[in-house]
Structure formats: C-alpha cells, structure tokens
C-alpha positions in Angstrom: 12.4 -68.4 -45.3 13.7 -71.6 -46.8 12.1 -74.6 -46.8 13.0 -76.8 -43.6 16.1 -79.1 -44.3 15.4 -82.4 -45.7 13.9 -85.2 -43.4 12.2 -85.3 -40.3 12.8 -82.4 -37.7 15.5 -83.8 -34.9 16.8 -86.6 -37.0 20.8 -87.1 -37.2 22.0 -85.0 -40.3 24.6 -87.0 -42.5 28.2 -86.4 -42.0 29.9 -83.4 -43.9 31.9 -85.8 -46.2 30.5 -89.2 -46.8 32.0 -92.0 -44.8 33.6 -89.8 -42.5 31.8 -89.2 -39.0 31.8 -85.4 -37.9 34.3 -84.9 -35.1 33.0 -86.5 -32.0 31.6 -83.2 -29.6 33.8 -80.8 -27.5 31.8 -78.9 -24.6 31.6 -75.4 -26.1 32.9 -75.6 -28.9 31.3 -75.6 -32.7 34.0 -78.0 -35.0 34.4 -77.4 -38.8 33.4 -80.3 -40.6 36.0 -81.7 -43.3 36.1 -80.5 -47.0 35.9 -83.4 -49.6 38.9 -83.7 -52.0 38.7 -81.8 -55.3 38.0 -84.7 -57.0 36.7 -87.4 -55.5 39.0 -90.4 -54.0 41.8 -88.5 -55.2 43.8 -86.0 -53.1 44.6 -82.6 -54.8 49.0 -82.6 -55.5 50.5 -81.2 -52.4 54.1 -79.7 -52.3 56.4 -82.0 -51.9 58.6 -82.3 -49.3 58.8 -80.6 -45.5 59.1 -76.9 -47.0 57.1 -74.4 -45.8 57.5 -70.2 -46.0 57.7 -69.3 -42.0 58.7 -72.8 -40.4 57.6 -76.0 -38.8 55.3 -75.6 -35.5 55.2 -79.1 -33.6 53.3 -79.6 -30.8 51.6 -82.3 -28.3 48.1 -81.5 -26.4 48.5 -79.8 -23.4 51.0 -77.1 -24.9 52.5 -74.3 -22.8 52.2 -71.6 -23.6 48.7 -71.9 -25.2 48.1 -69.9 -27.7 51.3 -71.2 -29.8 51.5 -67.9 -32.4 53.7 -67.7 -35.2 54.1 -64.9 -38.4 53.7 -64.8 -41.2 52.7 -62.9 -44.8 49.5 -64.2 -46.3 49.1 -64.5 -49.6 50.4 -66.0 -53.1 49.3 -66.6 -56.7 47.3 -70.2 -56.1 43.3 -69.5 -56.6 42.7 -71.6 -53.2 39.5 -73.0 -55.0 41.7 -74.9 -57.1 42.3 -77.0 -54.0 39.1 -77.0 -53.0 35.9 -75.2 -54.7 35.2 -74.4 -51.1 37.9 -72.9 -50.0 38.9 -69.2 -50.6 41.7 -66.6 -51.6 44.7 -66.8 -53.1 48.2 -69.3 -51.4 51.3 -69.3 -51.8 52.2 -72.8 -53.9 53.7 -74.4 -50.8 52.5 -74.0 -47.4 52.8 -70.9 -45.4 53.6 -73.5 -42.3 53.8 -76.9 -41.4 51.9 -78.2 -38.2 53.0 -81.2 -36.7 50.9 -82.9 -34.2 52.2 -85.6 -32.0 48.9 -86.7 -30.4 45.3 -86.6 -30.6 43.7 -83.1 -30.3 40.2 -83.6 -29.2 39.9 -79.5 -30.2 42.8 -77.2 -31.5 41.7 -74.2 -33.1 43.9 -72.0 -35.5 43.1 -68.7 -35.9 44.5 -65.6 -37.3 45.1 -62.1 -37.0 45.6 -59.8 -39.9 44.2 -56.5 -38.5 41.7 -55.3 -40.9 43.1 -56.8 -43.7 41.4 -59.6 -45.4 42.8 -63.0 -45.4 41.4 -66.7 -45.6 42.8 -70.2 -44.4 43.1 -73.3 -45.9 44.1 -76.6 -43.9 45.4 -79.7 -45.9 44.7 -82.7 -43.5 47.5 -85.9 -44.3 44.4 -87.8 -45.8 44.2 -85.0 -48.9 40.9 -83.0 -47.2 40.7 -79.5 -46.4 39.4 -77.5 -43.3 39.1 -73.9 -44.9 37.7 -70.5 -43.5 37.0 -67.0 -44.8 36.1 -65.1 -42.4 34.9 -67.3 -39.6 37.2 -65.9 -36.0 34.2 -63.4 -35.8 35.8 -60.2 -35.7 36.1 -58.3 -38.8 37.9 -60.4 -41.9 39.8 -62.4 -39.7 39.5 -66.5 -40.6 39.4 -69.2 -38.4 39.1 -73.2 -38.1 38.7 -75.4 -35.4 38.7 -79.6 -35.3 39.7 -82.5 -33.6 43.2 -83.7 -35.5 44.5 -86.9 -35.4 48.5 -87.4 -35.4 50.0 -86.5 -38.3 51.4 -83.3 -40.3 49.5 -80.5 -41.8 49.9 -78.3 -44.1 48.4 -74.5 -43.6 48.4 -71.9 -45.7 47.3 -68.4 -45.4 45.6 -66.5 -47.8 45.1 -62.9 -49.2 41.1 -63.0 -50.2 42.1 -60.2 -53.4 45.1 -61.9 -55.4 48.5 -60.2 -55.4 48.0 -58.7 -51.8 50.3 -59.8 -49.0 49.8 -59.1 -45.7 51.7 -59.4 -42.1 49.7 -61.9 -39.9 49.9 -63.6 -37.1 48.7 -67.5 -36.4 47.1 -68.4 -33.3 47.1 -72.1 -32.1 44.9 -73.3 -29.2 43.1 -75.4 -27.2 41.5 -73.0 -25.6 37.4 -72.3 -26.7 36.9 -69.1 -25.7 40.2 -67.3 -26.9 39.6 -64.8 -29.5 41.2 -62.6 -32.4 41.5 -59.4 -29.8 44.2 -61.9 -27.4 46.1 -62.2 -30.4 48.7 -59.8 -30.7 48.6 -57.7 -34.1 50.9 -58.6 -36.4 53.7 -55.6 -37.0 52.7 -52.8 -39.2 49.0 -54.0 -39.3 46.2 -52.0 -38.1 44.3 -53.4 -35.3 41.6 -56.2 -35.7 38.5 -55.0 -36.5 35.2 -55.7 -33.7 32.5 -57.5 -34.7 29.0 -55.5 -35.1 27.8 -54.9 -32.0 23.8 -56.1 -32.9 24.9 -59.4 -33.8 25.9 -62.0 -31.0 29.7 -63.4 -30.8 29.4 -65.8 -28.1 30.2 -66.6 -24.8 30.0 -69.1 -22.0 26.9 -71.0 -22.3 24.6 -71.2 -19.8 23.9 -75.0 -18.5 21.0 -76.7 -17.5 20.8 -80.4 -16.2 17.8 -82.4 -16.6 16.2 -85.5 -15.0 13.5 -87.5 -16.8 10.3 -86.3 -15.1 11.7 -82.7 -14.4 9.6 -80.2 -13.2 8.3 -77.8 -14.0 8.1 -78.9 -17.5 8.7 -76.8 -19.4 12.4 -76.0 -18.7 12.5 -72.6 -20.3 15.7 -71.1 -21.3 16.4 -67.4 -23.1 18.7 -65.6 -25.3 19.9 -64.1 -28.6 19.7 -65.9 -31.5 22.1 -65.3 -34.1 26.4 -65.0 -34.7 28.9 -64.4 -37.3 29.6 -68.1 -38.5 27.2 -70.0 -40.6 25.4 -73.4 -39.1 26.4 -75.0 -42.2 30.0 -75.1 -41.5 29.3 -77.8 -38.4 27.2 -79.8 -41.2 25.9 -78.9 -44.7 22.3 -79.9 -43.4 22.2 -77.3 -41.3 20.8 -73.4 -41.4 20.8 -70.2 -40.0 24.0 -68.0 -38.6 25.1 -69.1 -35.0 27.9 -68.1 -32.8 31.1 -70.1 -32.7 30.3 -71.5 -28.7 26.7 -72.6 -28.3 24.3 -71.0 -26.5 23.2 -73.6 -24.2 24.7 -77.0 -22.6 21.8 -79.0 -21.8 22.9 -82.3 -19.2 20.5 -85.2 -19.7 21.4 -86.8 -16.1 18.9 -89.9 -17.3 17.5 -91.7 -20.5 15.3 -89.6 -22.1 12.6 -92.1 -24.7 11.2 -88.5 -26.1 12.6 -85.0 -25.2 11.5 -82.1 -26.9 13.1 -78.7 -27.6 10.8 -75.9 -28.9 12.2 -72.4 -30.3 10.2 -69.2 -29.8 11.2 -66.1 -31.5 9.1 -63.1 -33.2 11.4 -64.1 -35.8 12.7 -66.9 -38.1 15.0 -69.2 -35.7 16.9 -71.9 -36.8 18.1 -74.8 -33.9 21.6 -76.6 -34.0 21.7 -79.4 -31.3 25.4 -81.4 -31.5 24.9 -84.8 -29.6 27.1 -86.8 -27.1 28.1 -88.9 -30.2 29.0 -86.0 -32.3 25.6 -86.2 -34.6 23.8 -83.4 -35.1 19.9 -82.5 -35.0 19.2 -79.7 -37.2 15.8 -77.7 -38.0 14.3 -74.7 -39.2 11.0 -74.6 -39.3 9.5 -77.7 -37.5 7.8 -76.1 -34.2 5.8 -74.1 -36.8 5.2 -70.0 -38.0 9.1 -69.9 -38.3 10.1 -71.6 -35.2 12.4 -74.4 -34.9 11.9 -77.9 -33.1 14.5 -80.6 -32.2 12.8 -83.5 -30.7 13.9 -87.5 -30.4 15.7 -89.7 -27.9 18.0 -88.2 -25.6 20.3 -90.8 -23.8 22.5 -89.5 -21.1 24.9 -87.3 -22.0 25.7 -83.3 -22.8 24.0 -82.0 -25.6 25.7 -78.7 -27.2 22.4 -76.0 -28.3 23.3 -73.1 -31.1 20.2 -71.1 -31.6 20.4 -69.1 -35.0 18.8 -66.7 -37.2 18.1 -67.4 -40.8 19.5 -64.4 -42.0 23.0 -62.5 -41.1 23.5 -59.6 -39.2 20.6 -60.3 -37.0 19.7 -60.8 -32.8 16.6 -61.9 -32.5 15.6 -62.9 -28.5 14.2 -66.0 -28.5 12.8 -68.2 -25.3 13.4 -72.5 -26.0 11.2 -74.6 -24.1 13.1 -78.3 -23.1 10.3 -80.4 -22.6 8.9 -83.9 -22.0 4.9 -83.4 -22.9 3.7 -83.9 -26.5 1.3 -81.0 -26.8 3.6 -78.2 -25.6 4.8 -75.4 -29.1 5.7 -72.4 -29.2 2.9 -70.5 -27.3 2.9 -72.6 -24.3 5.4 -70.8 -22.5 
C-alpha cells in the first residue's frame, strides 16, 4: 500500500481548506469538506443575479416534507473544472437552482437521481467555495453532497459527466442520514437508478458502544466490513481508503479518557477514519502494523464517529477493532 499519511498515527489532520475548520460532527453522518476557490483569495465569477434554470428552493431546518425534491435537466457547455479543478462535468453557465437557506443546517444533504445516467454536482457556497461530487450517493453514477450550511444562498448546478448530454433528474434535499437514491423518485423518462455492487459495503446504522475509563473487559472488540463507495479523502484530504457514507461505529466516551487506543485487524489493508466531538479528525493507514490501522490519543467525553475502510475500491474485507486502554495490546491480541 501507500505509505501511512503524514504525521503521527491518531493526530488531528488539518482542515480541508486552510483556515477553515471542517464542519463540526453530525452522529452518522460523513460531511464533505469545502473545495478551495480556483484561485486563491479570489472567488471564481458567478452568474449574476437570482436566475436559475428550474427555480428557487427556500427552506428553514426542520422542513416538511423532508426530502424537498425538485427537477431538473443536467447538463450544459461549462467544463465544471473551470470552477474548480476538483469538481467534475459539464454546467449550464448559470445555476440549474438556487437554494436559499434561512437558518443553520447542522446536516442537509443534496442528492440526486438521474437513473443510470451519469451526472455530477457542483455547490457554489456565498463565500466563492465549492462542495462538488461525482459519483458519491453510492448507487450507480448518481452524485451526492452533504454539509453543515450556514444562512445564505447557494447556487447548485447539475452536471452531465460527458459534455453535450442532458439528462432528466431529480434533486433530493434532506436532513435525513440514512435516505438514499432508491427513496428518490426517478425522474420521468429515466431508467431506474442503478444498485450498488453487492460485495462492497453501502452503509447502515452504526452500531454503538459506550465506554467508561477502566472498562472491562479491555479489549472492547467490535466487528464488521470494511470498505464503501465514497473515498475517506472527501471528509479530509489526509485521509485514505474507501469508506461508506454513515460510519461504522459510534463509540461514547462516558469519561475522560488520558490514552485510548483503537486497533484495526483485517487479513487485509484497512484504513481507520475517527471524526471527533470537535469535528477533527484522526486518520491512519498503517500504524497498528502488517497493514493495520491504529488511532490512538486523548479521548475527552464525547461521541466519536468510526469509518473503517479498505485501501482499494470495490473491496469488503471483515475486520475485528479492538477499543482499548492497555499499551501493549495490537492486532493479534484479540
């Protein structure tokens, strides 16, 4: 595999762009990280104006009906990389909609289905950065992007990933985590949404453990299958491997923990993805040794969000992760 990322095992990763903290941490949910501006300290030209192709979507946390879905034809002659080098497809030159948000979203996610056709998404934020996706709603070619918003007005456009196709879609917005492309209604005249592979893991509710410093027995061992459709790197830059977009594990410190450790085991290379009460994260590959990850450091009271990957796509790997308090304990100990 790759080498391990940069600095020691279980330290805090920096933020995706420089200055600006990653989105503080919603239970269950993986956030997209912010996209710098093209150029640096200067926002790409926007349209000008309200205008948008399909309308003006407005809405306040706590929305009924949840998901808020609205149509659409994806597409345009923009290279979306001229917005962003990170962002993909072709866009129309003003945006497809504009969303309007009237308070502080602590998670809305906007996600979109196009049936089996291939489309991307691209997010201008009022402060000039970009939240973009390809193919990130985990189910087929369908994109996806979740965050925590502030007030303001955004601008979203919907791409075609080839340029001069257009296709029907429909947009998704939620707060709700666990909805997927499948509770989206196809858009008209577009064959259904494709399934995700069946081998490769697309998520579910976590499973929780709380912990007390001094827990026995020690270690706290907890199983499952690494791996997903949506790459680490897209919660922080720092981080590896291919994870699925709700985390695998939920892990309660009910006390102040001075040194907590949290060991991967797998037959196979492993990555680890912790997201912290503060919204830092902890990121390793290789740490616990023969291809096994290791997060270990202070653990003050809080709910910790756990993403167990594997460092290639298209994989499941099982894997056991040992949560534990005693120094000497790897990836053979339990």
């Amino acid at each position: 595999p790759a080498v391990a990322p940069p600095g020691v095992p279980g330290q805090p990763v920096a933020p995706a762009v420089p200055g600006q903290p990653v989105a503080p941490a919603v239970p269950g949910v993986a956030p997209v990280a912010p996209v710098a501006p093209a150029v640096p300290g200067v926002p790409p030209v926007a349209p000008s104006g309200g205008d948008s192709n399909f309308g003006t979507i407005t809405l306040a946390p706590g929305f009924m009906p949840d998901p808020h879905v609205a149509a659409g034809v994806s597409g345009g002659n923009v290279d979306a990389s001229t917005l962003n080098p990170q962002c993909r497809g072709h866009v129309s030159s003003r945006p497809d909609h504009i969303f309007v948000a009237t308070g502080q979203f602590n998670l809305i996610r906007f996600i979109i289905n196009g049936g089996t056709n291939d489309t991307t998404l691209v997010i201008r934020k009022p402060d000039g950065t970009y939240l973009c996706d390809d193919d990130g709603a985990g189910a087929g070619t369908n994109p996806a992007v979740q965050a925590m918003l502030a007030p303001g007005t955004y601008q979203v456009y919907v791409g075609s990933y080839m340029q001069g196709q257009n296709y029907p879609y429909n947009l998704a917005l939620t707060e709700n985590p666990t909805l997927t492309v499948a509770q989206i209604p196809a858009p008209a005249g577009a064959p259904a949404a494709a399934m995700p592979t069946a081998a490769v893991p697309t998520g579910g509710a976590p499973t929780t453990a709380t912990l007390a410093p001094g827990f026995m027995p020690d270690p706290h061992v907890l199983t499952g299958t690494a791996g997903g459709t949506m790459q680490a790197n897209q919660m922080n830059p720092a981080c590896r491997g291919y994870v699925t977009p709700t985390p695998n594990h939920i892990i309660n410190a009910s006390g102040n923990f001075p040194s907590l450790r949290l060991v991967g085991s797998a037959q196979q290379d492993t990555t680890l993805v912790v997201r912290t009460p503060t919204g830092a994260f902890l990121c390793d590959d290789d740490g616990g040794g023969e291809r096994n990850p290791l997060v270990q450091g202070a653990f003050p009271p809080g709910a910790y969000q756990v993403w167990v990957g594997t460092y290639g796509p298209n994989q499941a790997i099982p894997y056991r992760l040992g949560v534990t308090e005693i120094p000497q304990v790897n990836a053979h100990s339990f």
